[in-house]
mmCIF file as Biopython writes it, N, C-alpha, C and O atoms, coordinates in Angstrom:
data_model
#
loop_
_atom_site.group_PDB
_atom_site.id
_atom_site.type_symbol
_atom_site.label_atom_id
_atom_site.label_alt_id
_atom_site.label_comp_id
_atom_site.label_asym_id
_atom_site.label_entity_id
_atom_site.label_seq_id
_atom_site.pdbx_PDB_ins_code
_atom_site.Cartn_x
_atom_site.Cartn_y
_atom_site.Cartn_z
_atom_site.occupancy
_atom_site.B_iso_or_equiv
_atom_site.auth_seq_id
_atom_site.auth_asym_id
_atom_site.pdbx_PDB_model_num
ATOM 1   N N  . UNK A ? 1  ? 23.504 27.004 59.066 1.0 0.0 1  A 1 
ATOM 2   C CA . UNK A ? 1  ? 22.689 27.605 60.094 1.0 0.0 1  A 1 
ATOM 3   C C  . UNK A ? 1  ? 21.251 27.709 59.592 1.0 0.0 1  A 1 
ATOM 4   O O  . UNK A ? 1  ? 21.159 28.241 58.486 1.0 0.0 1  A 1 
ATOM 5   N N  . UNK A ? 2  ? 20.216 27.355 60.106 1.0 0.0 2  A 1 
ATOM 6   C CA . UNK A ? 2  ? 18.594 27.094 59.952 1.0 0.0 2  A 1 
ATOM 7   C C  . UNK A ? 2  ? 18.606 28.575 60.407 1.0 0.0 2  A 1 
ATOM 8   O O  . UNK A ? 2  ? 18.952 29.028 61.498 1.0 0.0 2  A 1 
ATOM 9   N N  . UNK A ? 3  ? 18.104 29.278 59.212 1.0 0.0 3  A 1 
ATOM 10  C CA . UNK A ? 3  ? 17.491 30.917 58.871 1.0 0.0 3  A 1 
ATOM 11  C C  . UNK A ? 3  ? 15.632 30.233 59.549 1.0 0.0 3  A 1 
ATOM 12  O O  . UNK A ? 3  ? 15.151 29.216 59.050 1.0 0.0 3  A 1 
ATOM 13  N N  . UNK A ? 4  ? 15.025 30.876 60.466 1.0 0.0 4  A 1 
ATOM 14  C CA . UNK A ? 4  ? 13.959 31.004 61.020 1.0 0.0 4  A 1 
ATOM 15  C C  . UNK A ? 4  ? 13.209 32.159 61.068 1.0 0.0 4  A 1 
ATOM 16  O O  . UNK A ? 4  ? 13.396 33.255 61.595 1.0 0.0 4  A 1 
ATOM 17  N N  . UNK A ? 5  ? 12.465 31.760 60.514 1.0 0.0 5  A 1 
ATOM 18  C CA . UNK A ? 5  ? 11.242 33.487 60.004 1.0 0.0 5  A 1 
ATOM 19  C C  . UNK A ? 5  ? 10.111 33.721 61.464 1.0 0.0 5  A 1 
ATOM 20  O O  . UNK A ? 5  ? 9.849  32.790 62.225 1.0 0.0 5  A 1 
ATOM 21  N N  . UNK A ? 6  ? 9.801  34.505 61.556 1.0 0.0 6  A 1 
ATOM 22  C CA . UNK A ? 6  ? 8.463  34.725 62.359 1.0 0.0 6  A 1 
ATOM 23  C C  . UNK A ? 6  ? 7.743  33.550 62.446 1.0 0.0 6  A 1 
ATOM 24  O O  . UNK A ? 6  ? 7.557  33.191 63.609 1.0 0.0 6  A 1 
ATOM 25  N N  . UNK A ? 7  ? 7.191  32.702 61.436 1.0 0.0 7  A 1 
ATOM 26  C CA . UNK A ? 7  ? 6.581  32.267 61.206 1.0 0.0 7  A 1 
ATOM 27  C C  . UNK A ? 7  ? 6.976  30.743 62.147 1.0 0.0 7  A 1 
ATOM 28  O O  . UNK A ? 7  ? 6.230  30.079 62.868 1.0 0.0 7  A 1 
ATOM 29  N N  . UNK A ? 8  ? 8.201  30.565 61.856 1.0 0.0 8  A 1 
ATOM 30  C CA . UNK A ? 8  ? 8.854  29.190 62.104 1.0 0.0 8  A 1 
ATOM 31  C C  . UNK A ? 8  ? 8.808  29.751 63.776 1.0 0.0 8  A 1 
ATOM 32  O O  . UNK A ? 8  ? 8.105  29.018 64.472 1.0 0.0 8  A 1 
ATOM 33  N N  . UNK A ? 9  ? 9.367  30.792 64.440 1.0 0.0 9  A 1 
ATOM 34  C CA . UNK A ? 9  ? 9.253  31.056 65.778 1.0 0.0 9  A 1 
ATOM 35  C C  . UNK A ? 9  ? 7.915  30.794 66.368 1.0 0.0 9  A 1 
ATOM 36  O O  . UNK A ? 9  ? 7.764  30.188 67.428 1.0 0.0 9  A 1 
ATOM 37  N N  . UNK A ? 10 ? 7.063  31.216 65.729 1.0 0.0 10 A 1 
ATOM 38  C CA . UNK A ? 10 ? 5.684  31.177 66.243 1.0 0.0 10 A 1 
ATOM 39  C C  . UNK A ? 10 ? 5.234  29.714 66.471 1.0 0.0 10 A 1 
ATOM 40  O O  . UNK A ? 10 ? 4.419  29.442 67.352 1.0 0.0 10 A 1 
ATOM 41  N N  . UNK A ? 11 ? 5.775  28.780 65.668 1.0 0.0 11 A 1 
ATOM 42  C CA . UNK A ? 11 ? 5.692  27.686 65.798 1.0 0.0 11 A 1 
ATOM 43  C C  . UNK A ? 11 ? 6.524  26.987 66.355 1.0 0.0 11 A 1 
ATOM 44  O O  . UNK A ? 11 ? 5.996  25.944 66.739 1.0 0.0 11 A 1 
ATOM 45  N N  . UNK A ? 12 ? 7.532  27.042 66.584 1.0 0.0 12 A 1 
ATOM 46  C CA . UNK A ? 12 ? 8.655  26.562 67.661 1.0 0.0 12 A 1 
ATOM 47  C C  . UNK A ? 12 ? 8.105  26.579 69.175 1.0 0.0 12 A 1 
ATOM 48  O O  . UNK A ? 12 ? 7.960  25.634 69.950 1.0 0.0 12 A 1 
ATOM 49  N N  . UNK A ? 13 ? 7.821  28.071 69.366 1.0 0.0 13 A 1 
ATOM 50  C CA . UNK A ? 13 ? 7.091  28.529 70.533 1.0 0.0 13 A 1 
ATOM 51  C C  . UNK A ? 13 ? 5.843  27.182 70.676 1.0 0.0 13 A 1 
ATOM 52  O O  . UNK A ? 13 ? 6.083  26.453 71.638 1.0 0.0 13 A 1 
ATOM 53  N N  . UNK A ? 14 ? 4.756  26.837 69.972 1.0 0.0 14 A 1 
ATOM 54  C CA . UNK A ? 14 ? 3.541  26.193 70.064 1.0 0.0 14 A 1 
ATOM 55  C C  . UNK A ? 14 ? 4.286  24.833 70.500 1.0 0.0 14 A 1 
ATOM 56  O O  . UNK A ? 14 ? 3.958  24.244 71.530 1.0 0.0 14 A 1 
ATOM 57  N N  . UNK A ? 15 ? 5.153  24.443 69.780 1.0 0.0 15 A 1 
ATOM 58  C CA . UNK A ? 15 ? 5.810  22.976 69.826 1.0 0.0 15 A 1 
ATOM 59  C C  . UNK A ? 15 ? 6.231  22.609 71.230 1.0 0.0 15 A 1 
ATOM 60  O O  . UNK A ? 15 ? 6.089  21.546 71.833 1.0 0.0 15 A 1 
ATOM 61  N N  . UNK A ? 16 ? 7.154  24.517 71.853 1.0 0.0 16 A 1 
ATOM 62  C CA . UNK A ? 16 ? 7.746  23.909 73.590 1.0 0.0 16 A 1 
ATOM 63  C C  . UNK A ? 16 ? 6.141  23.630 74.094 1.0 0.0 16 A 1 
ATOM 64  O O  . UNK A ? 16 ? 5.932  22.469 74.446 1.0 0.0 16 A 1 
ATOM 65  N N  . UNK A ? 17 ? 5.033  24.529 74.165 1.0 0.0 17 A 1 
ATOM 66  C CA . UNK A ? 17 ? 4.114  24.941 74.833 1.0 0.0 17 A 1 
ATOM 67  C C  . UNK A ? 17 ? 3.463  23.447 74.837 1.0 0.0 17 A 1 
ATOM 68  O O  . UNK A ? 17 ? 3.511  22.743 75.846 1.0 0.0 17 A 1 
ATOM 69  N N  . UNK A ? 18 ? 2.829  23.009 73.580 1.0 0.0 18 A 1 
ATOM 70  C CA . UNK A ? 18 ? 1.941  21.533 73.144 1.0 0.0 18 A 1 
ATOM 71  C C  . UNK A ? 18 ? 2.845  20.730 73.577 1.0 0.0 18 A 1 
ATOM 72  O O  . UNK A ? 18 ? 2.151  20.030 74.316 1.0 0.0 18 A 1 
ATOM 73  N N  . UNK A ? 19 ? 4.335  20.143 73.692 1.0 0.0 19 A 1 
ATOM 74  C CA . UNK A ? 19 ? 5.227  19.323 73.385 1.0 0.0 19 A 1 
ATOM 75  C C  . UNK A ? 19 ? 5.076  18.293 72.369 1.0 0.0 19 A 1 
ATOM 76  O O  . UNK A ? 19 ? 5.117  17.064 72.429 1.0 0.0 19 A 1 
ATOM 77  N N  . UNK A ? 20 ? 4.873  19.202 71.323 1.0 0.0 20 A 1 
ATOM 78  C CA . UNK A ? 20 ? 5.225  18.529 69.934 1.0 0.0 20 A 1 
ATOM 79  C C  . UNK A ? 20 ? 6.494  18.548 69.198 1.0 0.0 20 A 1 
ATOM 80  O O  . UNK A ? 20 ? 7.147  19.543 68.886 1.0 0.0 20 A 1 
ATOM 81  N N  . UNK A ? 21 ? 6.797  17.117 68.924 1.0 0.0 21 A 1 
ATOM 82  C CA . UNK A ? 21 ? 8.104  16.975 67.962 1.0 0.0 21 A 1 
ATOM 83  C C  . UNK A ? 21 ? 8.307  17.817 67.023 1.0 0.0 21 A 1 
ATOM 84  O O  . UNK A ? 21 ? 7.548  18.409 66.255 1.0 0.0 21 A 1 
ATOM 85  N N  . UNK A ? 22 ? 9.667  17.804 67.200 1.0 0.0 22 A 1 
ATOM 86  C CA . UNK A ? 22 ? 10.563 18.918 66.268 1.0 0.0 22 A 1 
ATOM 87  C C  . UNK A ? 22 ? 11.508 17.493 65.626 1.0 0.0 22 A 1 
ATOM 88  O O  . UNK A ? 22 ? 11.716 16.516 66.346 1.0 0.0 22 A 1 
ATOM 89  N N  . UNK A ? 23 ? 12.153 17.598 63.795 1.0 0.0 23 A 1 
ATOM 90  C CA . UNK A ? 23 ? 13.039 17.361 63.495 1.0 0.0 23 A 1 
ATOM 91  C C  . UNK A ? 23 ? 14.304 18.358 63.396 1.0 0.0 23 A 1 
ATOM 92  O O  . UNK A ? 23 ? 14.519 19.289 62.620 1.0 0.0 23 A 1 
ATOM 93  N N  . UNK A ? 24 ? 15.135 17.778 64.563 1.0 0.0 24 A 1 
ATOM 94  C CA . UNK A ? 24 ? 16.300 19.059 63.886 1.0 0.0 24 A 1 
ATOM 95  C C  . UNK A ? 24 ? 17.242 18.036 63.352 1.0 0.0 24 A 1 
ATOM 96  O O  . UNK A ? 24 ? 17.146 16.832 63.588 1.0 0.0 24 A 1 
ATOM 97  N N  . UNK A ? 25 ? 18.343 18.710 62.469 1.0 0.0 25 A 1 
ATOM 98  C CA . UNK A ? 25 ? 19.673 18.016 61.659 1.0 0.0 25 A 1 
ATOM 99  C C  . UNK A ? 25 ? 20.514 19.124 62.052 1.0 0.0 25 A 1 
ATOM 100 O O  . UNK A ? 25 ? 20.534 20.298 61.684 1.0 0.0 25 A 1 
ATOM 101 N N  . UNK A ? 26 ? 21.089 18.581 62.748 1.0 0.0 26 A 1 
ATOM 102 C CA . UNK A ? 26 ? 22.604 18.950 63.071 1.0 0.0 26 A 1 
ATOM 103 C C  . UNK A ? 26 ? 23.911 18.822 62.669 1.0 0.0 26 A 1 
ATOM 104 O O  . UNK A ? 26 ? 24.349 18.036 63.509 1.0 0.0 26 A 1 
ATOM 105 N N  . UNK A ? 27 ? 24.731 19.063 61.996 1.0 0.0 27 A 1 
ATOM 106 C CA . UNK A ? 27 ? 26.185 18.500 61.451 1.0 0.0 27 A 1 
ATOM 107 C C  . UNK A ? 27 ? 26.015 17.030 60.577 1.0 0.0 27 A 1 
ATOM 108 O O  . UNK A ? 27 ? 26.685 16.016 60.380 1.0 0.0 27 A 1 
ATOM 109 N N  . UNK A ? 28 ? 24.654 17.594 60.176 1.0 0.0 28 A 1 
ATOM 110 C CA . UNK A ? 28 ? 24.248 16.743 59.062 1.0 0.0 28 A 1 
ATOM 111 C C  . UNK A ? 28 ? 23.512 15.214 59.454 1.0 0.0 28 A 1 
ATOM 112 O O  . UNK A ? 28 ? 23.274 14.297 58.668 1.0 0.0 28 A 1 
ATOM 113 N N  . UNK A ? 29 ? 23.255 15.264 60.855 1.0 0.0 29 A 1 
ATOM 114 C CA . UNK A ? 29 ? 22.388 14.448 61.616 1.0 0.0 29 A 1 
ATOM 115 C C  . UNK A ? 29 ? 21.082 14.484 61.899 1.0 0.0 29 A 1 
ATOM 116 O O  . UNK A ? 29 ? 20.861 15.332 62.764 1.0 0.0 29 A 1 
ATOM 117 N N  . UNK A ? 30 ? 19.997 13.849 61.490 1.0 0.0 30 A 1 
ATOM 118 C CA . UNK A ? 30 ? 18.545 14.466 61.875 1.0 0.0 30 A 1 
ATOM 119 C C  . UNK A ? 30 ? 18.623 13.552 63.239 1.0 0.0 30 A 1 
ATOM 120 O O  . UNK A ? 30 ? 19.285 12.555 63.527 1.0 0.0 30 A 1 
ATOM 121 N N  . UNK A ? 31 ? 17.593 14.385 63.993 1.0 0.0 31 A 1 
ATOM 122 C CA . UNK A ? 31 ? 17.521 13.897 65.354 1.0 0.0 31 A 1 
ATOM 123 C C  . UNK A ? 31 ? 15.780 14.675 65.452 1.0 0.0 31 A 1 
ATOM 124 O O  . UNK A ? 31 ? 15.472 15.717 64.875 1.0 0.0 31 A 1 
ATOM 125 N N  . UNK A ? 32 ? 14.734 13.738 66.433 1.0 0.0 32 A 1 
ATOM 126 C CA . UNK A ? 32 ? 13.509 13.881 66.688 1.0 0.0 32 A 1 
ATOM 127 C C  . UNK A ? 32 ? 13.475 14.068 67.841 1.0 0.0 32 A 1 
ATOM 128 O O  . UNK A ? 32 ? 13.812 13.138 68.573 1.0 0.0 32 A 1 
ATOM 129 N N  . UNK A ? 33 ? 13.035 15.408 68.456 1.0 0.0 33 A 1 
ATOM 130 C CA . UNK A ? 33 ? 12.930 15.310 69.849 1.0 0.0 33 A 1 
ATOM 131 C C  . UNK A ? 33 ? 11.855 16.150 70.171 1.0 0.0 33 A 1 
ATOM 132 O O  . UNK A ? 33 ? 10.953 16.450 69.388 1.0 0.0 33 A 1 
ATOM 133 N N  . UNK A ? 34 ? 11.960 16.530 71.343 1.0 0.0 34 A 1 
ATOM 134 C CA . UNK A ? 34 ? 10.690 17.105 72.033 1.0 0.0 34 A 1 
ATOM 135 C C  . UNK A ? 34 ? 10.814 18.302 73.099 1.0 0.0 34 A 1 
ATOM 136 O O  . UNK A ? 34 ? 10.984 18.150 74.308 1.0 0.0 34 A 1 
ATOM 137 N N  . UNK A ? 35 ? 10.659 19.896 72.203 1.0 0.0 35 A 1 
ATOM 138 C CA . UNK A ? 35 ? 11.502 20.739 73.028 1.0 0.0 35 A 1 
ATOM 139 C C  . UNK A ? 35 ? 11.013 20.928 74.087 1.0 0.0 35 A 1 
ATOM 140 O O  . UNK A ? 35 ? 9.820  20.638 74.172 1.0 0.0 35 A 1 
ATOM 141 N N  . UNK A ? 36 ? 11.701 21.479 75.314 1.0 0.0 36 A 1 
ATOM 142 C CA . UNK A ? 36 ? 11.230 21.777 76.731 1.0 0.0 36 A 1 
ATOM 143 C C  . UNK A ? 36 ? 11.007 22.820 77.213 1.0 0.0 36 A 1 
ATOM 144 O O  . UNK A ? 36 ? 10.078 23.024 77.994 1.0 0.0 36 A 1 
ATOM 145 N N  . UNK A ? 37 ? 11.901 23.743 76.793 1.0 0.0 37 A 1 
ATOM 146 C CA . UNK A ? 37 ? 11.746 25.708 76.568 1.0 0.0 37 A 1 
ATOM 147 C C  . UNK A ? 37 ? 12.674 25.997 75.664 1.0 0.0 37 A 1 
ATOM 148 O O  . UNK A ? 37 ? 13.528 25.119 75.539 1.0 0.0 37 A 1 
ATOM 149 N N  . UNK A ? 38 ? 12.841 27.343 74.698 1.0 0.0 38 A 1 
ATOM 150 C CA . UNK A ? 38 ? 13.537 28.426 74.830 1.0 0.0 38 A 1 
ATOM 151 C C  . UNK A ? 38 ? 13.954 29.380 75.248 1.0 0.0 38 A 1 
ATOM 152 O O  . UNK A ? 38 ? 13.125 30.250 75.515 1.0 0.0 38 A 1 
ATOM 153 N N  . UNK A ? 39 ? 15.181 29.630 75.462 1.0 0.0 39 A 1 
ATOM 154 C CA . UNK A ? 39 ? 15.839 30.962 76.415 1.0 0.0 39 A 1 
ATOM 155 C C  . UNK A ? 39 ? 16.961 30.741 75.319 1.0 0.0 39 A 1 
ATOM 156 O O  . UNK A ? 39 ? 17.283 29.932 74.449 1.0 0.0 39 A 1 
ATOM 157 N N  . UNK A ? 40 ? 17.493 32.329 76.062 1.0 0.0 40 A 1 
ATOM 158 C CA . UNK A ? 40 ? 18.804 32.971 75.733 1.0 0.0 40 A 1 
ATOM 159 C C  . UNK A ? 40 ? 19.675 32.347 76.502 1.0 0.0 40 A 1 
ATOM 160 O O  . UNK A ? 40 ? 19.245 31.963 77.590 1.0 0.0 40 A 1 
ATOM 161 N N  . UNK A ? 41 ? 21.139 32.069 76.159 1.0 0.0 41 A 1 
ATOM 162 C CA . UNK A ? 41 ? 21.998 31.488 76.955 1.0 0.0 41 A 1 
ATOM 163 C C  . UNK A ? 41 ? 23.876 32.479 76.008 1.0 0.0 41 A 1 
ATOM 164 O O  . UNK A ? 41 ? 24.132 32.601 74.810 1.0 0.0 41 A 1 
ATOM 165 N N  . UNK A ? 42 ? 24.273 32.697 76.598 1.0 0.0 42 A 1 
ATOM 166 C CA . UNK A ? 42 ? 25.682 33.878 76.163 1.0 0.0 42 A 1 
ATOM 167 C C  . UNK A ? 42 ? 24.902 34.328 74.385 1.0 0.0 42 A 1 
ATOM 168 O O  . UNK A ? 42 ? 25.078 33.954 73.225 1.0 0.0 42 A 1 
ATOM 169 N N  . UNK A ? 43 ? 23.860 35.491 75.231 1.0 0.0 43 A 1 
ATOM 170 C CA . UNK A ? 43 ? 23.663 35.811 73.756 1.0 0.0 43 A 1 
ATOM 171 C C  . UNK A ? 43 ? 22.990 35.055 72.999 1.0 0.0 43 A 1 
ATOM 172 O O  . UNK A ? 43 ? 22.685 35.631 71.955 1.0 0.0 43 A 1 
ATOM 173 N N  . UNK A ? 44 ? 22.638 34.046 73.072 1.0 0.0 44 A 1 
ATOM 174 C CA . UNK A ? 44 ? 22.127 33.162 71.909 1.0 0.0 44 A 1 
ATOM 175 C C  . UNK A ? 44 ? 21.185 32.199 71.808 1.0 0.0 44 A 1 
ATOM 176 O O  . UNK A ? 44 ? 21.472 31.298 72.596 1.0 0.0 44 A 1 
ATOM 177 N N  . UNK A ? 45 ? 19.871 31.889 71.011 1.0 0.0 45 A 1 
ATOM 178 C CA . UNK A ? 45 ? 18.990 31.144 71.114 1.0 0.0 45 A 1 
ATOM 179 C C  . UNK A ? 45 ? 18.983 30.198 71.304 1.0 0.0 45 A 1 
ATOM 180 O O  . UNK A ? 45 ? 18.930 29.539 70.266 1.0 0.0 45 A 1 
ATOM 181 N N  . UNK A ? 46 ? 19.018 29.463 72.430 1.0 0.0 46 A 1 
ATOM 182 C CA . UNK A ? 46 ? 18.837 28.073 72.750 1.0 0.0 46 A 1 
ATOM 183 C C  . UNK A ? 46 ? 17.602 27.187 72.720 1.0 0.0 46 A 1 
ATOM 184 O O  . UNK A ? 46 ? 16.494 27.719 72.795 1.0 0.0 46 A 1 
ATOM 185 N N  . UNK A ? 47 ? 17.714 25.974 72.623 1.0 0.0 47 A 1 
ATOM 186 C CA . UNK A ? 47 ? 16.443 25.034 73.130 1.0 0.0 47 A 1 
ATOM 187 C C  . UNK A ? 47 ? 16.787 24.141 73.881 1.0 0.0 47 A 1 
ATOM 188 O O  . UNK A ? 47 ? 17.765 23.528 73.452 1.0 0.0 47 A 1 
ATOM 189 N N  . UNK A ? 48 ? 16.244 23.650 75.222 1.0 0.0 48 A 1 
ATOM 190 C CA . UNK A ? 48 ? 16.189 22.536 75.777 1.0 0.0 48 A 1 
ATOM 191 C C  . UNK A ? 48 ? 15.230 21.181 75.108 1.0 0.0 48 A 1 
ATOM 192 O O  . UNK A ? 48 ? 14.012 21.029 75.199 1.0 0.0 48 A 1 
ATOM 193 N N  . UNK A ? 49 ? 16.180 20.343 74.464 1.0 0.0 49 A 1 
ATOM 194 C CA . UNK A ? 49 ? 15.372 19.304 74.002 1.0 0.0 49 A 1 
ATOM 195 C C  . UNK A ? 49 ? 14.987 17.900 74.888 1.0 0.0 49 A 1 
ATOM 196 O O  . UNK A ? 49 ? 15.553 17.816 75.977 1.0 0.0 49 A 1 
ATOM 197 N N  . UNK A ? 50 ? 14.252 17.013 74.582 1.0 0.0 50 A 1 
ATOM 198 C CA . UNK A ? 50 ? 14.452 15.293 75.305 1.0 0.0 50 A 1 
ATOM 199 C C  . UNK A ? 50 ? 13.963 14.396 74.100 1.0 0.0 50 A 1 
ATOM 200 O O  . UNK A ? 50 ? 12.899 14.581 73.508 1.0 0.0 50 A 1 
ATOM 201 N N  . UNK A ? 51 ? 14.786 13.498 73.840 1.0 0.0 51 A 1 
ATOM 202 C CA . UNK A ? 51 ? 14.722 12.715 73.557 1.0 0.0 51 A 1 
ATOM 203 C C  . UNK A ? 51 ? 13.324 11.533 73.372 1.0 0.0 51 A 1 
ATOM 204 O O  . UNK A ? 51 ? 13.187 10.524 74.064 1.0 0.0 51 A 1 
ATOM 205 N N  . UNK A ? 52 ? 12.826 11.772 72.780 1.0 0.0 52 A 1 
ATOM 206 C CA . UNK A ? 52 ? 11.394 11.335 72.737 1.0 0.0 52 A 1 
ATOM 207 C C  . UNK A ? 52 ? 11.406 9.282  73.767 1.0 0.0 52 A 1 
ATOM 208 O O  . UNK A ? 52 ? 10.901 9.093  74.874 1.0 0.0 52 A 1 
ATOM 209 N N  . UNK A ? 53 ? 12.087 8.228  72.948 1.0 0.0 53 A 1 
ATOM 210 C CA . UNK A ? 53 ? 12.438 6.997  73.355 1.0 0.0 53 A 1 
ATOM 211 C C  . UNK A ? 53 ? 13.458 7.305  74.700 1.0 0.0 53 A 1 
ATOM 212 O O  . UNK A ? 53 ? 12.928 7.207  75.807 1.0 0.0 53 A 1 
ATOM 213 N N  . UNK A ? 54 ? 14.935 7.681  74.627 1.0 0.0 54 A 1 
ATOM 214 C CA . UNK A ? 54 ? 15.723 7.125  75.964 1.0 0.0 54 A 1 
ATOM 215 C C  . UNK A ? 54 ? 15.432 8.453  77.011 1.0 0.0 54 A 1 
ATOM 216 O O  . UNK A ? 54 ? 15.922 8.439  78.140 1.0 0.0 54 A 1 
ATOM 217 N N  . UNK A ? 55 ? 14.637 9.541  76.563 1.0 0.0 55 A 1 
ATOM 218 C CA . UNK A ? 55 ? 14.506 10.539 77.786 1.0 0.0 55 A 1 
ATOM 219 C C  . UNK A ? 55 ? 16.006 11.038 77.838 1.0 0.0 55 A 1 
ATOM 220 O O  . UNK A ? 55 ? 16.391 11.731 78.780 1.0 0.0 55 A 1 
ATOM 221 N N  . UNK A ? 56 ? 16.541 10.802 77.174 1.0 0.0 56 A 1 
ATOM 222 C CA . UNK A ? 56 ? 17.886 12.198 77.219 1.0 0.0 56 A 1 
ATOM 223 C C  . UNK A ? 56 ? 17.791 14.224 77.049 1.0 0.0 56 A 1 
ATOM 224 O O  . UNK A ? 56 ? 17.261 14.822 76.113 1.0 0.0 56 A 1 
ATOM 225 N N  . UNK A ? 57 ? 18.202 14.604 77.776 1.0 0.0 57 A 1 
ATOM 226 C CA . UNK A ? 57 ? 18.553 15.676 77.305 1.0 0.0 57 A 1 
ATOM 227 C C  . UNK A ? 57 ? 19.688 16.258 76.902 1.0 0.0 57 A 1 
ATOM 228 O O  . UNK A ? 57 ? 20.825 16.032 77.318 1.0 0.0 57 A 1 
ATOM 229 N N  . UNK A ? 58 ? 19.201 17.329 75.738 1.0 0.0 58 A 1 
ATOM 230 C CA . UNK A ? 58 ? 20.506 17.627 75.252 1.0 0.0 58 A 1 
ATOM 231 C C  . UNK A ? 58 ? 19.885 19.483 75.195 1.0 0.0 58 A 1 
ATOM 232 O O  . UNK A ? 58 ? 18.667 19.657 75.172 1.0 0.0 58 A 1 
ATOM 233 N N  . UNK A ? 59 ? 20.882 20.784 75.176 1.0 0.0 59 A 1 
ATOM 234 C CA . UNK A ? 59 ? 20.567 22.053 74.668 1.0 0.0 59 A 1 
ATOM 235 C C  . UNK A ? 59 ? 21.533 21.864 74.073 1.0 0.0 59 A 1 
ATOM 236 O O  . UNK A ? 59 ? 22.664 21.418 74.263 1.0 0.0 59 A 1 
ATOM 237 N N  . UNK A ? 60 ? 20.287 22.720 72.429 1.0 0.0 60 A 1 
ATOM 238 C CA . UNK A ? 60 ? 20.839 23.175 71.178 1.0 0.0 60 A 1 
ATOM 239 C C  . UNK A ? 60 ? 20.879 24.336 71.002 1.0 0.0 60 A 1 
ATOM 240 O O  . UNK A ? 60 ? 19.906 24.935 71.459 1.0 0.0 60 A 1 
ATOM 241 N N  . UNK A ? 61 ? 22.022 25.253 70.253 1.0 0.0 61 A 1 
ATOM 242 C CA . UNK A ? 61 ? 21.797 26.646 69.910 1.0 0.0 61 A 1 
ATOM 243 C C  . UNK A ? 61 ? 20.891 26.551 68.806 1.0 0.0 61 A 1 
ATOM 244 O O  . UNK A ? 61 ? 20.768 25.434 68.303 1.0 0.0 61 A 1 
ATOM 245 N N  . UNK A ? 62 ? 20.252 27.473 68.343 1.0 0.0 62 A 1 
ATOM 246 C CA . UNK A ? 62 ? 19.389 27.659 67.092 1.0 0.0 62 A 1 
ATOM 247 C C  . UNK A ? 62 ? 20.476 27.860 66.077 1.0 0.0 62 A 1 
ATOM 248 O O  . UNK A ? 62 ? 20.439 27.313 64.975 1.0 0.0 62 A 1 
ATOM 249 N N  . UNK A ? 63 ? 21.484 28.685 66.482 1.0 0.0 63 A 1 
ATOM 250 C CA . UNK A ? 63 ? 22.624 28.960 65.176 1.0 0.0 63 A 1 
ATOM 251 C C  . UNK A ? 63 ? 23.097 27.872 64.882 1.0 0.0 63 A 1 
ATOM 252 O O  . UNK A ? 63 ? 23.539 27.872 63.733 1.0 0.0 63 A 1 
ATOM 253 N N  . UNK A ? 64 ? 23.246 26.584 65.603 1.0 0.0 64 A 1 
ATOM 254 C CA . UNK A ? 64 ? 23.799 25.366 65.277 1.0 0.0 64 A 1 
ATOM 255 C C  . UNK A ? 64 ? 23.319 24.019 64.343 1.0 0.0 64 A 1 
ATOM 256 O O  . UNK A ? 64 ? 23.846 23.006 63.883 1.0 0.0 64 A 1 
ATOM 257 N N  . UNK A ? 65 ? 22.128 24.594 64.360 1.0 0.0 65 A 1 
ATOM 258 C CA . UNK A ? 65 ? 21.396 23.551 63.181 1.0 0.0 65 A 1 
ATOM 259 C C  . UNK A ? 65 ? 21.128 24.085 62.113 1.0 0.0 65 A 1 
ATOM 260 O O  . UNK A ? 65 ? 20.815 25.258 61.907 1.0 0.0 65 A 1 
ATOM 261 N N  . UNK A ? 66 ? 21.283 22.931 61.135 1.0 0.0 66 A 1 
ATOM 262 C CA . UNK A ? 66 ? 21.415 23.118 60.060 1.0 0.0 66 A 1 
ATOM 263 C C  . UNK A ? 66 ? 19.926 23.313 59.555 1.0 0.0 66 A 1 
ATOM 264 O O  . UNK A ? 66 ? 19.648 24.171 58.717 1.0 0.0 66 A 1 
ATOM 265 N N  . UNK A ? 67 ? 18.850 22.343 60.197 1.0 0.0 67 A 1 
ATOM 266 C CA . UNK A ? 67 ? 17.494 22.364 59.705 1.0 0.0 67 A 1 
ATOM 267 C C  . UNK A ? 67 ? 16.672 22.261 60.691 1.0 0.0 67 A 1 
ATOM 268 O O  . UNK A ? 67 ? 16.999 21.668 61.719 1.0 0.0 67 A 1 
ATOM 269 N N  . UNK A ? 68 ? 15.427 22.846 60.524 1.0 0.0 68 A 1 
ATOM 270 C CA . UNK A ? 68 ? 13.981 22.075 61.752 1.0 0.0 68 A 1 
ATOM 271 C C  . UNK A ? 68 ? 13.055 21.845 61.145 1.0 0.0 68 A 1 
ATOM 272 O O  . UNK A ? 68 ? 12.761 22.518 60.157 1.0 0.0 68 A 1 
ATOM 273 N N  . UNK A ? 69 ? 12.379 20.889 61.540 1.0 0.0 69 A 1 
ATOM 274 C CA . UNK A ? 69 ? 10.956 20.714 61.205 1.0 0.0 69 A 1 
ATOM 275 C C  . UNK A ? 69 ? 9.903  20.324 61.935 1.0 0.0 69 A 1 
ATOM 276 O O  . UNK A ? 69 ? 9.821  19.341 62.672 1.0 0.0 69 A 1 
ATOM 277 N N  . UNK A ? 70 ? 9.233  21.009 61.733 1.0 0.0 70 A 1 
ATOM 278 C CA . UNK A ? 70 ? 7.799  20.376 62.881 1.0 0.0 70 A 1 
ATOM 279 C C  . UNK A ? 70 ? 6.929  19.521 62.254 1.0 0.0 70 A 1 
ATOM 280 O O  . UNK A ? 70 ? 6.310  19.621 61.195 1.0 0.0 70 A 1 
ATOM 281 N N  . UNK A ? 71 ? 6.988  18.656 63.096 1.0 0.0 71 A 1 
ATOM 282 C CA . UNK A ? 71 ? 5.935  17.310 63.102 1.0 0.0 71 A 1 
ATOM 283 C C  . UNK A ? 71 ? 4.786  17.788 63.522 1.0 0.0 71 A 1 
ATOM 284 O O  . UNK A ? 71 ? 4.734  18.380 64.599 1.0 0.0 71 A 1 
ATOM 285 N N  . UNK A ? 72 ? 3.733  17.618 62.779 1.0 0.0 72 A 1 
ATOM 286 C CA . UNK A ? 72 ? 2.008  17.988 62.962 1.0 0.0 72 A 1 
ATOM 287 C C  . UNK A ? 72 ? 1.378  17.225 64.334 1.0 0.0 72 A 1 
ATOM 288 O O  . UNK A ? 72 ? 0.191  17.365 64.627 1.0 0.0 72 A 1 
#
């Protein structure tokens, strides 16, 4: 589970807002996408992501990844 400080929120937040890439790794998968919002969904931090190339969407819990990273 990706432990997220203030710091990393504050920037998560800038990333939906700008739509700047995020790396997340999931079940040991990195994946590059491009979040759309955060909300709560049963309790729990979600993100709506897309797929930067095929335009897919997918929502991730925050408890479910293993890592994030923001792309500058």
């Amino acid at each position: 589970m990706a432990r997220l400080s203030t710091r990393d929120y504050d920037e998560l937040e800038r990333s939906v807002r700008d739509g700047r890439r995020l790396s997340i790794v999931r079940q040991g998968r990195e994946l590059v996408v491009v979040p759309l919002r955060l909300f709560m969904r049963e309790g729990r931090e979600t993100i709506e992501v897309r797929h930067p190339t095929t335009g897919d969407m997918l929502t991730v819990r925050l408890d479910d990844l293993d890592e994030i990273g923001f792309i500058p």
